[in-house]
N, C-alpha and C positions, 0 to 999 in steps of 0.2 A: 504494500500500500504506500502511497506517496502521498506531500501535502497537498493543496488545494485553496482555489483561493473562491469566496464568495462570487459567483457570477452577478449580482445584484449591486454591492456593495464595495465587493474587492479586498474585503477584509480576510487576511490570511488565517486559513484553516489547519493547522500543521498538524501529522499522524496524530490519533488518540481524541482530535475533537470533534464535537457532536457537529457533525452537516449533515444537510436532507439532500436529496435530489428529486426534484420536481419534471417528471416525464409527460411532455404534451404529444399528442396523438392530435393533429389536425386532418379532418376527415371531411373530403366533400359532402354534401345533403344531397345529391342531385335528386330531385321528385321526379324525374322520368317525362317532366315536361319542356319544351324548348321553345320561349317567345319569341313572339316574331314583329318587330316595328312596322309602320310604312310597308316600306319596300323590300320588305321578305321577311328574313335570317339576320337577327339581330349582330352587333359585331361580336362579339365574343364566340360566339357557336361560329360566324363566317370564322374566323381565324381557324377553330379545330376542325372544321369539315374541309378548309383549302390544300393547296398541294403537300402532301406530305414533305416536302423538301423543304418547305418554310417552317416547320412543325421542330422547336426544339425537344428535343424529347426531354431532357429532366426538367426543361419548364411547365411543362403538360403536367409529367407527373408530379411536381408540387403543387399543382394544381388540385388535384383528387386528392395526395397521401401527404403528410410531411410526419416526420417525427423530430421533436426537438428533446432534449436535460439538460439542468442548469443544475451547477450543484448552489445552495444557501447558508449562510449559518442560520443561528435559531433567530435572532433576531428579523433577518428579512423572511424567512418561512413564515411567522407569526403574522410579518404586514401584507407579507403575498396570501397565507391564508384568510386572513379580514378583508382583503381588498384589493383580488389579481389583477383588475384592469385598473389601477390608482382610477378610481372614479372618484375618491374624494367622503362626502359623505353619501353619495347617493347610494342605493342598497343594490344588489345586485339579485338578480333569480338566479338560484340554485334547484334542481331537480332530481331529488331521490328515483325518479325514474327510472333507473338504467335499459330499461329496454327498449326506451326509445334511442337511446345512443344510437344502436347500430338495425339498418330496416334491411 
C-alpha cells in the first residue's frame, strides 16, 4: 500500500490513515426514444447515426458508460456525503430505489 493524497482537498493521506474512495458509475438513461426538431434528426443523434469515420469511439463511449474514484479523507467524505453536487443549502433527492438504477 502507498500514501495518497485527498482528491478533493489535496491533503496528504500517508499508509495507516483512514481515506474513502468514492466510485461513480455514470450510466446513460437512454428511454429508447429519439427526438426529432424541425427538420428531422435532432443534432446529437445526427452526429451518432453519421459516417462512422467521424465517430470517435471513446467519445461515444463516454457517452453511454464512464467510470470514475476519487480517493477522500474523512473530512471531504463527510461534505461530499451532505452535499455531492456543492448545491449549497439547497436539498438534494436521494432515492432508496435501487431498481430503478438500472432498466
Amino acid at each position: 500500500m502507498s500514501d495518497h493524497f485527498c482528491d478533493r482537498c489535496g491533503e496528504y493521506l500517508p499508509e495507516g490513515t483512514m481515506k474513502y474512495t468514492v466510485h461513480l458509475q455514470i450510466i446513460s438513461d437512454f428511454d429508447g426514444v429519439i427526438l426529432f426538431d424541425g427538420d428531422g434528426i435532432d443534432e446529437a443523434a445526427r452526429q451518432i447515426f453519421s459516417s462512422p469515420e467521424g465517430i470517435d469511439e471513446k467519445e461515444l463511449e463516454e457517452e453511454v458508460y464512464q467510470e470514475l474514484c476519487f480517493t477522500l479523507c474523512g473530512t471531504c467524505k463527510k461534505r461530499f456525503a451532505k452535499d455531492p453536487f456543492s448545491r449549497g443549502s439547497r436539498l438534494f433527492r436521494t432515492s432508496k430505489n435501487f431498481e430503478r438504477l438500472f432498466h
